[in-house]
C-alpha positions as CSV (number, residue, x, y, z in Angstrom):
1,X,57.0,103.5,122.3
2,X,55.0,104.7,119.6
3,X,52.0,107.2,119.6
4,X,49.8,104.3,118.1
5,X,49.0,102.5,120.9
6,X,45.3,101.2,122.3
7,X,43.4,102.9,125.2
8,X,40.9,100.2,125.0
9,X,40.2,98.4,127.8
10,X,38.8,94.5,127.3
11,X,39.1,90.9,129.0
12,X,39.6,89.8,125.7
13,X,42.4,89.7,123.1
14,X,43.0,93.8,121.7
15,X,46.6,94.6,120.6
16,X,48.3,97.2,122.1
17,X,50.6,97.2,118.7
18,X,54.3,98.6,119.4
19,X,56.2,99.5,116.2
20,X,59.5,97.5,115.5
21,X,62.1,100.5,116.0
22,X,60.6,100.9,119.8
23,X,61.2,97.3,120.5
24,X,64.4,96.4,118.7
25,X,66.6,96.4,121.9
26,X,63.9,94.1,123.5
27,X,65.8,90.7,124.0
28,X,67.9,90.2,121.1
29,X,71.6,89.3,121.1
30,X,73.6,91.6,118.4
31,X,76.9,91.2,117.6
32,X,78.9,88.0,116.8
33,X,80.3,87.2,119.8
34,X,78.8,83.9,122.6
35,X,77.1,85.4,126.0
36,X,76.7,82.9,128.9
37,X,73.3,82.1,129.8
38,X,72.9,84.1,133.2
39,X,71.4,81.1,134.7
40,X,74.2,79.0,133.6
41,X,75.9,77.4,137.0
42,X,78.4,75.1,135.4
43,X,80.5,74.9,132.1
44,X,78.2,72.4,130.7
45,X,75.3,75.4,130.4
46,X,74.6,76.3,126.9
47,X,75.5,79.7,126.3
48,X,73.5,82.5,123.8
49,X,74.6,82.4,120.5
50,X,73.3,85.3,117.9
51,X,72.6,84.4,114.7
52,X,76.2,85.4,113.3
53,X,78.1,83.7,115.9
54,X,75.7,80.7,115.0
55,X,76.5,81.0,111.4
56,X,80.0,80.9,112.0
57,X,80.9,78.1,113.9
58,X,78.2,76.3,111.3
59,X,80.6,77.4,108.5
60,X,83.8,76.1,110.6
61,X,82.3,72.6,110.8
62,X,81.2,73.2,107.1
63,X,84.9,73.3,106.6
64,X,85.9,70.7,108.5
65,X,83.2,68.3,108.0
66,X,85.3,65.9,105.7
67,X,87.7,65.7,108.7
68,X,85.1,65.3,111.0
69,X,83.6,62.2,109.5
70,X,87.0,60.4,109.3
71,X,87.9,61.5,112.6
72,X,84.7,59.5,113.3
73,X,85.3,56.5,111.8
74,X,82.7,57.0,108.8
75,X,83.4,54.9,105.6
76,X,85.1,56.7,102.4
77,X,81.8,57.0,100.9
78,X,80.2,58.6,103.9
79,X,80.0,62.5,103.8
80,X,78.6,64.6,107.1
81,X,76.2,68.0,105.9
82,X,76.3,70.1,109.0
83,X,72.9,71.3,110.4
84,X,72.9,72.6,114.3
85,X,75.3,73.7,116.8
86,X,75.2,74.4,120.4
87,X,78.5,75.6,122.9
88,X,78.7,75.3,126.1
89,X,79.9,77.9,128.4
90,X,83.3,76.0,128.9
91,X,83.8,76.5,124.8
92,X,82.5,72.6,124.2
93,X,80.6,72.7,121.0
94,X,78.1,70.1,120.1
95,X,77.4,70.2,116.3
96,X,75.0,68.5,115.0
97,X,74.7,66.6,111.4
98,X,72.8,64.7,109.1
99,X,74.6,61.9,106.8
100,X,74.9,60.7,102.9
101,X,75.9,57.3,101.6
102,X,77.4,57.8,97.7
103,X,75.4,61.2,97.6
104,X,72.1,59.4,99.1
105,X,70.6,61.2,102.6
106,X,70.7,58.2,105.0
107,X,67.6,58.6,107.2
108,X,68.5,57.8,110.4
109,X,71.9,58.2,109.6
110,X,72.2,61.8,112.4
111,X,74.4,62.2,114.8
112,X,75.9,65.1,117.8
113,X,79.5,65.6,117.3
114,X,81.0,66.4,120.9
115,X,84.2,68.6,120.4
116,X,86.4,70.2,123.8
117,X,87.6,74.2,123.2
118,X,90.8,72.3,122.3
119,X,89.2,70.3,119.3
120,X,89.7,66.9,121.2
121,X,87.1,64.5,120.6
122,X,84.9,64.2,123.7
123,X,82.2,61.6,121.9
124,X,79.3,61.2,119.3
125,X,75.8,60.6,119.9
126,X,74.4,58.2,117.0
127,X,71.1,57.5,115.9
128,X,72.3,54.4,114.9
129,X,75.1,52.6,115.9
130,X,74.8,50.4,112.4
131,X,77.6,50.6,110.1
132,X,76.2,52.2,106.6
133,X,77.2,50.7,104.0
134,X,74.8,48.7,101.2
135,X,75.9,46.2,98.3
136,X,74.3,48.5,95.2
137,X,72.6,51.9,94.9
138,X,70.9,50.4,91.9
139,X,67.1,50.3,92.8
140,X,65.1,46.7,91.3
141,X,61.8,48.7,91.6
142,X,60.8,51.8,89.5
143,X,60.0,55.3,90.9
144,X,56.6,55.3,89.2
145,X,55.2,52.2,90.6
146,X,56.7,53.4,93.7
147,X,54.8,56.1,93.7
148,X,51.7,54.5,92.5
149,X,52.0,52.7,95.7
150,X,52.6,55.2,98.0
151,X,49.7,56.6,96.8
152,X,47.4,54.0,97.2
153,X,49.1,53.9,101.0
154,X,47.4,57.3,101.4
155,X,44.2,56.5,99.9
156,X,44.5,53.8,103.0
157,X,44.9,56.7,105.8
158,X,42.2,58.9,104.0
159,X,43.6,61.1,102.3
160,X,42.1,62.7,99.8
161,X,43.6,64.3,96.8
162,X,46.3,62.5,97.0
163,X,49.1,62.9,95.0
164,X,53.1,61.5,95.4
165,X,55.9,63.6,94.4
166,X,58.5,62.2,92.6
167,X,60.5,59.4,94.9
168,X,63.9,60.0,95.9
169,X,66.7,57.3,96.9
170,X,67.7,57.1,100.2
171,X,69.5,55.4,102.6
172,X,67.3,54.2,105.6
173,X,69.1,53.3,108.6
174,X,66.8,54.0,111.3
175,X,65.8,50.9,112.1
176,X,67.9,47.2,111.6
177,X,70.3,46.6,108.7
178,X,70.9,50.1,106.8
179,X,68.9,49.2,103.0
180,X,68.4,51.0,100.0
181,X,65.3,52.5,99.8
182,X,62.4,55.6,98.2
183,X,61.1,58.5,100.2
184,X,58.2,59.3,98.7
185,X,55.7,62.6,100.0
186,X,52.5,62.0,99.5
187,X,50.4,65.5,99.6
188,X,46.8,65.8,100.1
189,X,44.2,66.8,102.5
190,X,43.5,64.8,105.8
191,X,39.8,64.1,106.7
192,X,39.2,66.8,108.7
193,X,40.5,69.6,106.3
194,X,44.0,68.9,107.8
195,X,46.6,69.6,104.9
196,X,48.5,66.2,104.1
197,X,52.6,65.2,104.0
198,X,52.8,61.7,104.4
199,X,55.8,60.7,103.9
200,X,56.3,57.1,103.1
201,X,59.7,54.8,102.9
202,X,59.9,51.5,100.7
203,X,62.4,48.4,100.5
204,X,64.2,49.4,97.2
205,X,64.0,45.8,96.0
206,X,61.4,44.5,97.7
207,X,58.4,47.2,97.7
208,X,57.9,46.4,101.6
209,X,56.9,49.4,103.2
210,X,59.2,50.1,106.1
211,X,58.5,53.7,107.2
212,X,55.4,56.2,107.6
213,X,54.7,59.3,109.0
214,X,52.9,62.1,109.0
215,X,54.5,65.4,108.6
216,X,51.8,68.3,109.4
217,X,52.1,68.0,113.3
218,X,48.5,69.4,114.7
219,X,46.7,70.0,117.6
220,X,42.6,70.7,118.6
221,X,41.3,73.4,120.5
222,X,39.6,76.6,120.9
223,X,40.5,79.8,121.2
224,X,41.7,81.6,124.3
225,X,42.2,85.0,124.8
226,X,45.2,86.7,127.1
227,X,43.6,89.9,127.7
228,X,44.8,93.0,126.2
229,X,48.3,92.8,125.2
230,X,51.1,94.4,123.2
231,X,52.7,93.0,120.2
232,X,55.6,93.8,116.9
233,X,54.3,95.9,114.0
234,X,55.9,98.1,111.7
235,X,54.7,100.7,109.2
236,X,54.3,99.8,105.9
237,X,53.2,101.1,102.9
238,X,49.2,102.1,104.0
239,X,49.1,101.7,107.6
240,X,50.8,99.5,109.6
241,X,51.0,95.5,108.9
242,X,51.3,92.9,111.5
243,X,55.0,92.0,110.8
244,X,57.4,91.8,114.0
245,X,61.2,92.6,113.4
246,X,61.9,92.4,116.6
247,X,61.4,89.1,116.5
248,X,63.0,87.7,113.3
249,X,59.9,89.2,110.6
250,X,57.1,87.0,112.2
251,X,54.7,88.0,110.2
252,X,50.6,87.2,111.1
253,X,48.8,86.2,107.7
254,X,44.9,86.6,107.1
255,X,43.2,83.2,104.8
256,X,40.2,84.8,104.8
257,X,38.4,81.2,105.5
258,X,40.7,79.8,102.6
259,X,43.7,78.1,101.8
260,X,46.9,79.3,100.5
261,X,49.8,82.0,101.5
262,X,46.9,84.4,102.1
263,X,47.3,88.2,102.8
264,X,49.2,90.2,105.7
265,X,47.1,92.0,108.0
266,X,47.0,95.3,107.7
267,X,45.9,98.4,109.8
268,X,45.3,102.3,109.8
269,X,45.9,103.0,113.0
270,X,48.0,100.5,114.9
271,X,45.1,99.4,117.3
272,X,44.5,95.4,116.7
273,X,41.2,93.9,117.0
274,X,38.3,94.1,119.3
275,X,39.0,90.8,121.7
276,X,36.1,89.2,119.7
277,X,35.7,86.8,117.1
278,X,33.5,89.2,114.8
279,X,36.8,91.2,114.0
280,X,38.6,89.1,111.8
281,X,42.2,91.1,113.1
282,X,41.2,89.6,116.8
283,X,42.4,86.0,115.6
284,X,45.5,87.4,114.2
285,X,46.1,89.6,117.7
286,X,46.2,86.0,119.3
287,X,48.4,84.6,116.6
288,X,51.1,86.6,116.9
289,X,51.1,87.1,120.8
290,X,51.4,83.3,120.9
291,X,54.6,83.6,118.9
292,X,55.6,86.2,120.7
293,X,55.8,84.7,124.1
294,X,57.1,81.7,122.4
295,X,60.1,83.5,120.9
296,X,60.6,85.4,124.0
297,X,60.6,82.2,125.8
298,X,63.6,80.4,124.1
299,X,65.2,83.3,123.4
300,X,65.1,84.6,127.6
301,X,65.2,81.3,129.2
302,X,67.0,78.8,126.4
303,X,69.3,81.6,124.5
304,X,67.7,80.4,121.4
305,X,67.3,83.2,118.9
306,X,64.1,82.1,116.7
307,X,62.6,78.4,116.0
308,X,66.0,77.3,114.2
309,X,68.5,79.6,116.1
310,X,69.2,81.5,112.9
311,X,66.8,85.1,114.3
312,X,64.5,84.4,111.8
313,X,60.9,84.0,113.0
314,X,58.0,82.1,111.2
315,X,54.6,83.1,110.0
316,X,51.5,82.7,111.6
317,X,48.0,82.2,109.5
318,X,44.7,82.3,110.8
319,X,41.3,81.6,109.5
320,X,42.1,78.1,108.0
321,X,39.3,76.7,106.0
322,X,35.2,76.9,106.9
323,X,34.8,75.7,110.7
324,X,38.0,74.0,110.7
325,X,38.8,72.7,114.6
326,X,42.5,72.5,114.3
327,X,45.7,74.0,114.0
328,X,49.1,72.8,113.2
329,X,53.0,73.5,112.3
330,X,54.2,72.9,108.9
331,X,57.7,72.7,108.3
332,X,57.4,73.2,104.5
333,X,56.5,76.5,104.9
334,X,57.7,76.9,108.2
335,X,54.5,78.4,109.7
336,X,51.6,77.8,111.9
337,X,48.3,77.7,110.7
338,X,44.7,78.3,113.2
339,X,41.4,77.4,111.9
340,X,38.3,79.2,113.2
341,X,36.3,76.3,115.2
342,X,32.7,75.1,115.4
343,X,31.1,78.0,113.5
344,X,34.0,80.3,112.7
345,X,33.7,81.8,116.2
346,X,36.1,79.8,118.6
347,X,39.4,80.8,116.6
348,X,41.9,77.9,117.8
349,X,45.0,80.9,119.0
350,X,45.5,80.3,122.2
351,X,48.7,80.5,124.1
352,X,49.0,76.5,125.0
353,X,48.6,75.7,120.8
354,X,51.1,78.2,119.4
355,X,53.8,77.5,122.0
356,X,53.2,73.2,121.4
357,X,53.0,73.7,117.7
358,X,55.9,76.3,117.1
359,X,58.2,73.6,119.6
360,X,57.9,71.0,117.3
361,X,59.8,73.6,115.1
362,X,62.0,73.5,117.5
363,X,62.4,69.8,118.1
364,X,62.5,69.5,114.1
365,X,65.8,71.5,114.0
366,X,67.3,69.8,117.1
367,X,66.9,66.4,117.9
368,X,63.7,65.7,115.2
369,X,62.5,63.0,116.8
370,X,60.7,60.8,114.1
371,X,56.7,61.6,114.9
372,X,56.0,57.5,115.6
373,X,56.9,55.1,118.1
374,X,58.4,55.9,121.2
375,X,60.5,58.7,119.5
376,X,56.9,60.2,118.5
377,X,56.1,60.4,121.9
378,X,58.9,62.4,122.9
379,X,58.2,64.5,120.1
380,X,55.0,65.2,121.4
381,X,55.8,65.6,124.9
382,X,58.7,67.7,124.0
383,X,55.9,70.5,122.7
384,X,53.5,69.9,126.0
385,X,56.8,70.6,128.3
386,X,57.8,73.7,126.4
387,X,54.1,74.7,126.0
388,X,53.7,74.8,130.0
389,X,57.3,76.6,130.2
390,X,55.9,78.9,128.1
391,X,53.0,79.6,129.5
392,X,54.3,79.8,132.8
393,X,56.9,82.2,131.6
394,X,54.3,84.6,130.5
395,X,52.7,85.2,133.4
396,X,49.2,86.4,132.2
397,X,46.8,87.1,134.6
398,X,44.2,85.4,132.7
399,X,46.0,82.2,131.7
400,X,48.1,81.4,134.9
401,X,51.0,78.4,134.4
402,X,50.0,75.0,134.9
403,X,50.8,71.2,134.3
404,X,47.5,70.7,132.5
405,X,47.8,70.6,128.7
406,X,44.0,72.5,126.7
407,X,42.6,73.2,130.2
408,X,40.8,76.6,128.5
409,X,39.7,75.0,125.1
410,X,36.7,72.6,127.0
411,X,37.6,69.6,124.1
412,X,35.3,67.1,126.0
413,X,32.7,69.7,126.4
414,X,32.8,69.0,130.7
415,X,35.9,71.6,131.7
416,X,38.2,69.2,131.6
417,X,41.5,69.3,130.0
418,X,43.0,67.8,127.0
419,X,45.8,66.5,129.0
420,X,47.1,66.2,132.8
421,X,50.8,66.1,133.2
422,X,50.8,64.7,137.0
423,X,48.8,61.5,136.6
424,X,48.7,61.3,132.3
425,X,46.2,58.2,132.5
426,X,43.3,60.9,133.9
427,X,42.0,61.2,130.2
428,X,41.2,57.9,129.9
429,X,44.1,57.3,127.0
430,X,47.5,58.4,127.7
431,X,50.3,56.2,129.8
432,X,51.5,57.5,133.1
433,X,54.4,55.2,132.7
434,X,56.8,53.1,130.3
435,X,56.0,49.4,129.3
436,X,57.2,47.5,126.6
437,X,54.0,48.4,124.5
438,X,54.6,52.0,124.5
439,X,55.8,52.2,121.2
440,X,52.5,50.8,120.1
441,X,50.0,53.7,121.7
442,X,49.6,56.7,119.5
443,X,52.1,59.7,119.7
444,X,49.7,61.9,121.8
445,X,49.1,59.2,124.8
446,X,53.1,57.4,124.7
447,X,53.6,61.5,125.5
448,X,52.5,61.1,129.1
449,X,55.4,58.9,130.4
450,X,57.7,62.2,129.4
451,X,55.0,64.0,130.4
452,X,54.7,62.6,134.1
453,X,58.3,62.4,134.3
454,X,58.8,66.2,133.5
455,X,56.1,67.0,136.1
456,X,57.8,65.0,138.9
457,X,61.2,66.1,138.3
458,X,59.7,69.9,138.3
459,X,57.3,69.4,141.5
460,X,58.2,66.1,142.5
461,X,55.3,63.0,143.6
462,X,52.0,63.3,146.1
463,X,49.5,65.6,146.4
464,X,49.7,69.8,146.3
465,X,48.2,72.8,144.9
466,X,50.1,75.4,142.1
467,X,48.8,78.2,141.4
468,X,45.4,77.2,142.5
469,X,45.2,74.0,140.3
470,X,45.2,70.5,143.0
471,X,47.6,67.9,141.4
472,X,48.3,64.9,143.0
473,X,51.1,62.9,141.1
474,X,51.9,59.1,141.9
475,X,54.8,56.6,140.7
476,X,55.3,53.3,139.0
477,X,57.0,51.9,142.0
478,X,55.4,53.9,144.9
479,X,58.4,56.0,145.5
480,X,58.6,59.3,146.4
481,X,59.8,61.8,144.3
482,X,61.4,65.3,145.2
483,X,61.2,67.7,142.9
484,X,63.9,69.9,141.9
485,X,62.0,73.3,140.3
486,X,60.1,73.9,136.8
487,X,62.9,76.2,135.8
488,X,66.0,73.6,136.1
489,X,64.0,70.6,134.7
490,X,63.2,73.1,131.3
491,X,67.1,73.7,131.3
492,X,67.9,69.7,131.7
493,X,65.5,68.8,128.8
494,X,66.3,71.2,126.2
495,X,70.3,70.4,126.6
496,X,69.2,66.7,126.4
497,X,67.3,67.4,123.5
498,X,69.4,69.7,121.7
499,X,72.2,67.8,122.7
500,X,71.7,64.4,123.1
501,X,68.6,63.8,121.4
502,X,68.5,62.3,117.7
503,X,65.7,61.0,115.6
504,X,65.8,57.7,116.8
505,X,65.7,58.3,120.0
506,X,63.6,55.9,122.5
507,X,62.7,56.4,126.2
508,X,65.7,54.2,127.5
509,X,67.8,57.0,125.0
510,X,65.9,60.0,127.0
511,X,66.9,59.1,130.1
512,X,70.4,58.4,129.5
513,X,70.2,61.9,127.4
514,X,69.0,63.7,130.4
515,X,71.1,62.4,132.9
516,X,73.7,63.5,130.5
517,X,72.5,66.8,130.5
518,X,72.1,66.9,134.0
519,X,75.9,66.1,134.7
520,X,77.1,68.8,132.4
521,X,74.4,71.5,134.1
522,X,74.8,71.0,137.7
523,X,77.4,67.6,138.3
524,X,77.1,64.1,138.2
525,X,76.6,64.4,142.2
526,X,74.1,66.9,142.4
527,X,71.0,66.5,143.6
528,X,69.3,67.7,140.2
529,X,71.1,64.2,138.5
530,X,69.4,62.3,141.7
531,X,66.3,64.0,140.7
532,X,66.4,62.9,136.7
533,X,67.3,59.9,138.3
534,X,64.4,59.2,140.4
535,X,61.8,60.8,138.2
536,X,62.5,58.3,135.2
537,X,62.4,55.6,138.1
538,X,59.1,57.0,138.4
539,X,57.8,56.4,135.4
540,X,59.5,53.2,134.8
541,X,62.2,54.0,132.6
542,X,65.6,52.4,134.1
């Protein structure tokens, strides 16, 4: 520990700040070798990879990656780019990569590479199971009216400022026959002071828009305070900045009520913050505790080093814009940004946000699950399951674990949460199970199927009390459900979705994924498979 370190006493947020040298043994993998996950209990379990053992098996499949694809069955003019990896325990490696068609990035096009220790083929996971292949890679239309009309899409969804980078040619292949088609990113500003990436796919020939998403992922809250805590600096060149290398860099940036990269926070005397919204460093306490835990969390429980699994962290900015009641992850700049609120006093940095918004990090390096559709809302959910693991994991007195989803930020101005994960439909929007529609409903309510399921496969169906929250959880068919423990069902979705998952994937996808997942964690006959089993059953996904 270091000598600079806060006496203070508060119920609010003030940083106990311990310098990086005193924390560097603090859960971090060195070395380049694979250590099983101690809560492993078959060969399937993932096992911790550091960053250079990561970087190696990414530049073996680098290598081999022409191989690969015609080991596959890809066409000649099919070439793989590598971009994840996982091994199991029992030297399995699952490497994950994106494709090109004549040089072109086919969206939709990813797929998982299943390889035994002894390099025999074991299976590939497909986004599509289309062949990829299209007559001409001449495009009728031309990139400027392309763009002219991507922009005029954006002027459609409000956004203002808009203006379309150049196009580029892709491949898209997510949905139906594979086409030639333009990507085109639109940047901009939302209308509620959101930054803008919408990024818009056309028909090549035809102009027809086939694609459209936005790509700044956001949430709405207030801020929450965790009571006085301890988090990564390091001494810099007057003081101390807010910069955690024992955590890949994160790094805590102050915007000052602005926009751009802004500037680092800074301190003379390694003592963060008062717990109150008048010290502008209080915000910035928050921010990076939130990444803290959230790093600590995949890193302790998952054997993920860092949001990509390369022990890097991201950056966190606070003090967004004037009054701004957001926050969201951008994976441009790989950070997470936290306006201030109504007023500049509710800074949106609470535990619940970071951990949803840093996930879909996560999920954007794994299975990247387009944000639309079905496959939006497992995107979604993906962030509220790892948001509660996280918060669970951190056991702070202040901010106890539950299934409820913004229960401290008071959105609807009554005490009641954002979201429930027992019975989803309990804020009036969001689906408490699958019907062919699903794909239809925005991102944020399609979540609850994956939602609900999570909760009954952690706690299982009926009524009971968790850490003095009542929940009371029902099913599509009127089954009952057993639960099989928050900490296995974490483990069973992120294998499935680092795994199995890909961007396509749809709830019918999930569950097979899952079930997959469970069979390579704890056996095909175990009663954790019976539980994914039942719990899908109990959202009507069969």
């Amino acid at each position: 520990m270091t000598p600079h370190i806060s006496r203070k006493r508060s119920t609010l947020a003030i940083a106990t700040a311990v310098a990086a040298g005193a924390l560097l043994t603090a859960g971090l993998t060195t070395g380049a070798s694979a250590q099983p996950d101690k809560n492993a209990t078959l060969a399937g379990a993932p096992v911790s990879l550091s960053a250079s053992a990561r970087a190696d098996l990414l530049q073996d499949a680098s290598s081999d990656k022409a191989a690969t694809a015609d080991r596959i069955g890809l066409g000649a003019k099919e070439k793989l780019v590598v971009r994840d990896v996982v091994k199991d325990a029992d030297g399995t490696t699952h490497t994950r990569y994106e494709r090109t068609y004549e040089g072109l990035p086919v969206l939709g096009g990813d797929l998982v590479v299943h390889t035994a220790k002894s390099g025999k083929l074991k299976g590939v996971t497909k986004a599509t199971k289309a062949t990829v292949k299209v007559a001409s890679t001449d495009a009728k239309l031309a990139k400027s009216s392309v763009a002219r009309s991507a922009e005029s899409t954006a002027a459609k969804a409000k956004t203002a400022k808009a203006d379309a980078q150049p196009p580029r040619k892709v491949i898209w292949a997510a949905t139906g026959k594979p086409v030639l088609a333009y990507e085109t990113v639109v940047t901009g500003m939302q209308k509620d002071g959101t930054p803008s990436r919408l990024r818009i796919v056309t028909d090549a020939a035809t102009g027809k828009k086939l694609f459209q998403q936005q790509e700044i992922e956001n949430a709405t809250g207030n801020s929450q305070y965790s009571g006085k805590v301890e988090i990564g600096s390091k001494k810099g060149g007057s003081g101390f900045e807010l910069t955690d290398d024992s955590r890949g860099g994160h790094s805590t940036y102050n915007l000052e009520n602005g926009q751009g990269e802004g500037k680092i926070f800074t301190d003379d005397d390694d003592t963060w913050g008062n717990g109150k919204p008048d010290d502008v460093q209080t915000a910035g306490v928050d921010a990076a505790y939130g990444a803290q835990l959230t790093w600590d969390y995949y890193k302790s429980v998952h054997g993920r080093e860092g949001i990509k699994g390369d022990g890097k962290g991201a950056t966190s900015r606070v003090h967004y814009g004037d009054s701004y009641v957001n926050a969201f992850w951008d994976d441009s700049c790989f950070c997470m940004t936290y306006g201030d609120g109504e007023g500049n006093k509710k800074p949106l940095t609470e535990i619940d946000v970071a951990a949803h918004e840093m996930t879909h990090g996560v999920t954007s390096a794994t299975g990247n699950m387009e944000y639309s559709g079905e496959s939006g809302g497992l995107n979604e959910a993906t962030s509220d399951i790892f948001a509660a693991g996280v918060e669970f994991n951190a056991k702070n007195t202040e901010d106890v674990g539950d299934y409820l989803v913004g229960e401290k930020i008071d959105i609807n101005g009554d005490g009641t949460p954002l979201r429930y994960m027992d019975k989803p439909s309990k804020d009036g929007s969001s689906l408490d199970s699958w019907s062919e529609d699903a794909g239809n409903v925005d991102v944020h309510y399609s979540s609850g199927i994956a939602n609900h399921f999570f909760y009954l496969l952690s706690e299982g169906s009926g009524a009971k009390e968790i850490n003095g929250v009542k929940y009371d959880s029902p099913t599509a068919d009127g089954s009952k459900v057993e639960g099989i423990g928050r900490d296995k069902a974490e483990k069973i979705w992120f294998k499935a979705l680092t795994t199995y998952f890909t961007s396509t994937t749809q709830y019918k996808d999930a569950r097979e994924g899952t079930l997959k997942a469970a069979s390579d964690l704890y056996g095909a006959d175990s009663a954790e498979y019976k539980g994914v089993e039942a719990a899908w059953t109990g959202v009507n996904v069969k």
